[in-house]
N, C-alpha and C positions, 0 to 999 in steps of 0.2 A: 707590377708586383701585387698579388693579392694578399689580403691582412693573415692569411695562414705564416705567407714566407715573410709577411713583414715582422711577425711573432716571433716566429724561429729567427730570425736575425737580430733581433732586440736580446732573443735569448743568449745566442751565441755571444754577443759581445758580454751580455752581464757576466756570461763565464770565462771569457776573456778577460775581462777587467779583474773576476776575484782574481786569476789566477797570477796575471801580474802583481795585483799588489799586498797577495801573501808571498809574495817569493822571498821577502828579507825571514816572514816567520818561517817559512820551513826551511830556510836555512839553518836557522837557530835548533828545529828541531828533528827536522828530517824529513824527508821523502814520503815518507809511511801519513805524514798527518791527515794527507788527502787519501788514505784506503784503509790503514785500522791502527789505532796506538788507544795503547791501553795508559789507564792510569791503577797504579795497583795501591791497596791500602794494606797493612797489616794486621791482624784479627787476634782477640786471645780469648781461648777458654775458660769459662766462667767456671768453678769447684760449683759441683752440685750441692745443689742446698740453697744454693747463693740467693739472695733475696735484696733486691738494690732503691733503698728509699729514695725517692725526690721529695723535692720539697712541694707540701703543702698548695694547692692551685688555689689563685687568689680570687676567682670566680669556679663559683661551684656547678658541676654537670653530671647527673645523673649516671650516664654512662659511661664513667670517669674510673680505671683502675689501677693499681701501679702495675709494674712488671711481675711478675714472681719466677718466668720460664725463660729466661734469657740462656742461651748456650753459647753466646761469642757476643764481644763487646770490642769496640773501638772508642779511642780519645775523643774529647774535642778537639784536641790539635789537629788530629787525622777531620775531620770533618768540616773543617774551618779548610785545612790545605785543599783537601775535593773543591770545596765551594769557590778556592781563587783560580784554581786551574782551571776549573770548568770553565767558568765564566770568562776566563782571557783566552782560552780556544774556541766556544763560541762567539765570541767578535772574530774572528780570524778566519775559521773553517767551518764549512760545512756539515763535513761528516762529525760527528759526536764524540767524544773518549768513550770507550769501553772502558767500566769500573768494574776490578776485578778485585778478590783480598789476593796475597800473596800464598796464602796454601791452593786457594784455586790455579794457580799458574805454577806452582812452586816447581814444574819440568820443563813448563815450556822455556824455551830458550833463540827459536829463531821470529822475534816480536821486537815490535819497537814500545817505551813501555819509559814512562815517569815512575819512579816508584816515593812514596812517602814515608817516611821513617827513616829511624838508622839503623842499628843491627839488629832490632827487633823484623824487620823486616828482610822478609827472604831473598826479594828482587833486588834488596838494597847493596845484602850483603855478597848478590851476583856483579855488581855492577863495582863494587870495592875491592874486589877476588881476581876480574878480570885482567889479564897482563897487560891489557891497551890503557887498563889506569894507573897512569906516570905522575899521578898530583897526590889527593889523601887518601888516608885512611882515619880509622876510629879505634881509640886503647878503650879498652871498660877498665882494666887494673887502675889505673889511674888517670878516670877520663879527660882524653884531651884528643885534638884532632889533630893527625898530625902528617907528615911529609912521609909518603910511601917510601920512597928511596932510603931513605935516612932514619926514619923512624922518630925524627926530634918531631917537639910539638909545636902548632902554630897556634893555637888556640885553648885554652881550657876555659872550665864552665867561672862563670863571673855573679857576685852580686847584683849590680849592676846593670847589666844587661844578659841576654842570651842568644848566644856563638848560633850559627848558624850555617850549612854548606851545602852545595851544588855540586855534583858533579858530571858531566856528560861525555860519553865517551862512543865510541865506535866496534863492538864487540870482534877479538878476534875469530870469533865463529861464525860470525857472517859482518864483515863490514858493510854493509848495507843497511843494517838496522844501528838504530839509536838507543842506545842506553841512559835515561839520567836518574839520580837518585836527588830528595831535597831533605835533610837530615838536620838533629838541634840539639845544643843542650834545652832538658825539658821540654815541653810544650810548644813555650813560644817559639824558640829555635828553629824547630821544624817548621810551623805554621808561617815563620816570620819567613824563612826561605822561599816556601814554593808563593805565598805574596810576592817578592819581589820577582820569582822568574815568571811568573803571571803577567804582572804587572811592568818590569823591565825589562822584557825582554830584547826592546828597540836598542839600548844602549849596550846588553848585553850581544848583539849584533854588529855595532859599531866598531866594537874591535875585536871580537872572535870570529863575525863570517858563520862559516860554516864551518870550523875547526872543533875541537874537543875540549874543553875547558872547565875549569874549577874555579869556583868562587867563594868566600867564606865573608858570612853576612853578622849584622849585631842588630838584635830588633829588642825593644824595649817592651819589659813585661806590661801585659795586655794591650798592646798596640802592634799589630800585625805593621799599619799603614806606618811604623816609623822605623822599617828596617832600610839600613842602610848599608854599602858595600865597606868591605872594609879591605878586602886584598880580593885581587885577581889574577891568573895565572890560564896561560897557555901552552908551557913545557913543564919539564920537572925540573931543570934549573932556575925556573923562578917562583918556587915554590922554596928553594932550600936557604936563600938571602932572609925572608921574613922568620925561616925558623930559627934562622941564626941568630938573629936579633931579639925574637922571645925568649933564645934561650938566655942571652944577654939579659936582658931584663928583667927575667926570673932569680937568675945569680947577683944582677948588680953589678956584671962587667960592662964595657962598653966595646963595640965591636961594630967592624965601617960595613956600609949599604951599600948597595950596588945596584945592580939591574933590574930585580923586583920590583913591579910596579908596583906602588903600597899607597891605598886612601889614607888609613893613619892606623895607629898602633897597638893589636889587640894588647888588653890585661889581662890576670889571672886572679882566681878570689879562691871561693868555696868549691869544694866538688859537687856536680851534678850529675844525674843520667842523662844520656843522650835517648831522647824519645824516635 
């Protein structure tokens, strides 16, 4: 064997090996991670005129100027969630996320594709619209997250922490592609979401496989790293046990649990926007 074939056989197995031991993650996210999956962000239009101070730089630079021409601006919750996703798909895969905003995509439809936001975002609001999504949805009248079928809520926005959800689904326009959205009361909400599916997606394998699933998260304001799962769901009847029991506890009745598998017990506080 000369070192040309002994190269290409060191090769082959290296890609042997990724491709075994990303098989739990593309179960999680699908098929597409090895050929294109987008990650889509939401964008909003700046009113001209706009002029956007920062603060003061603590070391001075000559060639230093604020903005004055900005025409679209994104959060930092959007930019914080890019920077967990990226970074948990490259340890994983190869090929790169394509970062697209959601007016750039806002037709496409046969893509596999994370999207960040809640109903500010277009992709979000494709992947919450779809009939294959049997778990939540999102009220703005009186924000709360809540059980598609039924319409009660599992979540509203809290003092105390910030709600957080997942959704991923399998579009009935092409099963084949992946749909997931990662959505929040406020800022951290969102941010705190796509941290944890970054970041857990091993456990969130554990017991979905490769199924369609919704999860709703609580991360604690400005700590992406302390969000935790709070309910999980793989049909829509065990989505509707935990809204039965918010509802309960909203009201102050008490009312028996079942089959929903439940980490512990959202609360309800203040109203927030879902970013």
């Amino acid at each position: 064997m000369g070192l040309l074939d002994y190269l290409n056989l060191v090769e082959h197995a290296r890609k042997l090996w990724r491709y075994l031991s990303t098989r739990k993650f593309r179960q999680v996210f699908g098929r597409d991670v090895r050929k294109e999956f987008h990650l889509i962000y939401n964008i909003n239009v700046v009113p001209q005129g706009t002029v956007f101070n920062r603060p003061e730089p603590k070391v001075q630079r000559e060639n230093y100027r604020r903005t004055q021409n900005l025409k679209t601006v994104n959060s930092c919750a959007t930019t914080r969630a890019i920077g967990h996703l990226v970074y948990g798909f490259g340890k994983m895969v190869d090929i790169p996320l394509i970062i697209s905003s959601d007016v750039d995509t806002d037709e496409r439809m046969d893509m596999s594709f994370i999207s960040v936001g809640g109903v500010t975002n277009l992709k979000t609001c494709d992947v919450l619209r779809d009939n294959s999504n049997h778990f939540l949805d999102y009220r703005s009248r009186e924000p709360s997250i809540v059980h598609r079928s039924s319409g009660q809520a599992v979540a509203k926005p809290s003092t105390n922490v910030a709600y957080g959800f997942i959704v991923k689904i399998h579009p009935n326009s092409n099963r084949e592609r992946t749909w997931i959205c990662c959505a929040g009361f406020e800022e951290w909400g969102t941010s705190g979401a796509a941290w944890f599916l970054a970041n857990k997606w091993k456990d969130i394998h554990k017991w979905a496989k490769g199924k369609p699933f919704a999860i709703i998260t609580e991360t604690e304001y400005q700590s992406d790293e302390s969000t935790q799962l709070v309910h999980r769901f793989l049909t829509s009847d065990e989505v509707a046990d935990p809204a039965k029991r918010f509802a309960a506890t909203v009201t102050g009745t008490t009312q028996s649990s079942s089959k929903a598998e439940t980490i512990h017990t959202t609360c309800t506080a203040s109203p927030g926007a879902m970013q």
